[in-house]
N, C-alpha and C positions, 0 to 999 in steps of 0.2 A: 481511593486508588482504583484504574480500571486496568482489569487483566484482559491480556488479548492473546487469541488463540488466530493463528493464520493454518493455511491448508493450499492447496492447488501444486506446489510448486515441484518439478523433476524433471526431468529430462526429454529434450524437444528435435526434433530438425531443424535446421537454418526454416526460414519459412512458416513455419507452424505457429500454434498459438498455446496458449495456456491461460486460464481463466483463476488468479486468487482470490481468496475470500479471506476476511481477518473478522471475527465476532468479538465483541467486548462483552465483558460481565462486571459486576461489582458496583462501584459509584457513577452509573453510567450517566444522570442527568445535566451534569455541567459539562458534556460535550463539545465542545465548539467549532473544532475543525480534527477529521479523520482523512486517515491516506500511508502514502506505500514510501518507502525509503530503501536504496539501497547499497550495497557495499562490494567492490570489483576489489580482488585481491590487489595492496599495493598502494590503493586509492581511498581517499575521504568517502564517509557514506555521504549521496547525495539524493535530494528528494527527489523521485518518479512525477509522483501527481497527489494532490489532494482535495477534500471537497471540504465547503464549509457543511455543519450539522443545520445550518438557518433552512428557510423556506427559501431563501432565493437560490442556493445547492451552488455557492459560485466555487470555479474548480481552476485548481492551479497546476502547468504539467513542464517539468524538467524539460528542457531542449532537446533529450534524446529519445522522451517519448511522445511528442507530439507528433499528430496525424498515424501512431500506430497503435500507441496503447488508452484507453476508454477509462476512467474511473465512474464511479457510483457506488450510490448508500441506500440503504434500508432504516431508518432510522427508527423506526416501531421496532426492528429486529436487531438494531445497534450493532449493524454490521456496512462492511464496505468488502467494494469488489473492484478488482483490476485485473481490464480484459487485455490481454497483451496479443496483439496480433503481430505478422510479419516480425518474427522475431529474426534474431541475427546472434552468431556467437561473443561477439561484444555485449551484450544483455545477460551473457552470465555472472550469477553472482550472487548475494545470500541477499531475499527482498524480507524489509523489517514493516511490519504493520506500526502506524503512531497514530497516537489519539492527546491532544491537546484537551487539558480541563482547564476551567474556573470556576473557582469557586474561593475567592480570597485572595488565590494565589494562581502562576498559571504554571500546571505541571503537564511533562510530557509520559507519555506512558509506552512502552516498549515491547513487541513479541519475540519472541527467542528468534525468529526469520526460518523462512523455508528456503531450502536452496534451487535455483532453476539451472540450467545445463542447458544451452544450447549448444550443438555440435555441427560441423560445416557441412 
């Protein structure tokens, strides 16, 4: 099982950015794909963006963050970041770091989420 610790996330202006970081610990070698999920009061969590753990780093990103928000990994340091630029108050919301294993089986792993505030 891998435990994830996120960080970055609070309170912004319309406009601004905020950079999250999510760190894994634990059974971190059967990695396969890391990235950011999140949940708008009301609404189904939906996925932001994620990257694969391979060398070719292929990255996958929600309709509503493409062309504003950046993913990227560290993989020696078994972490992931997501740079959220031009943010907007529709972007708040509690963001969940997930990391995808196999190892047999394919389990999903979950972080408590930080919450972000955008305000107009």
């Amino acid at each position: 099982q891998v435990q994830l610790v996120e960080s970055g996330g609070g309170l912004v202006q319309a406009g601004g950015s905020l950079r999250l970081s999510c760190a894994a610990s634990g059974y971190t070698v059967s990695i396969y794909v890391m990235g950011w999920y999140r949940q708008i009061p009301g609404k189904q969590r939906e996925l932001v963006a994620d990257i694969s753990s391979s060398s070719s780093g292929s990255t996958t990103y929600g309709d509503s963050a493409k062309g504003r928000f950046t993913i990227s990994r560290d993989n020696a340091r078994n972490t992931v970041y997501l740079q959220m630029n031009s943010l907007k108050p529709e972007d708040t919301a509690v963001y969940y770091c997930n990391v995808k294993t196999f190892n047999g089986r394919w389990v999903d792993s979950w972080g408590q989420g930080t919450q972000v505030t955008v305000s107009s």
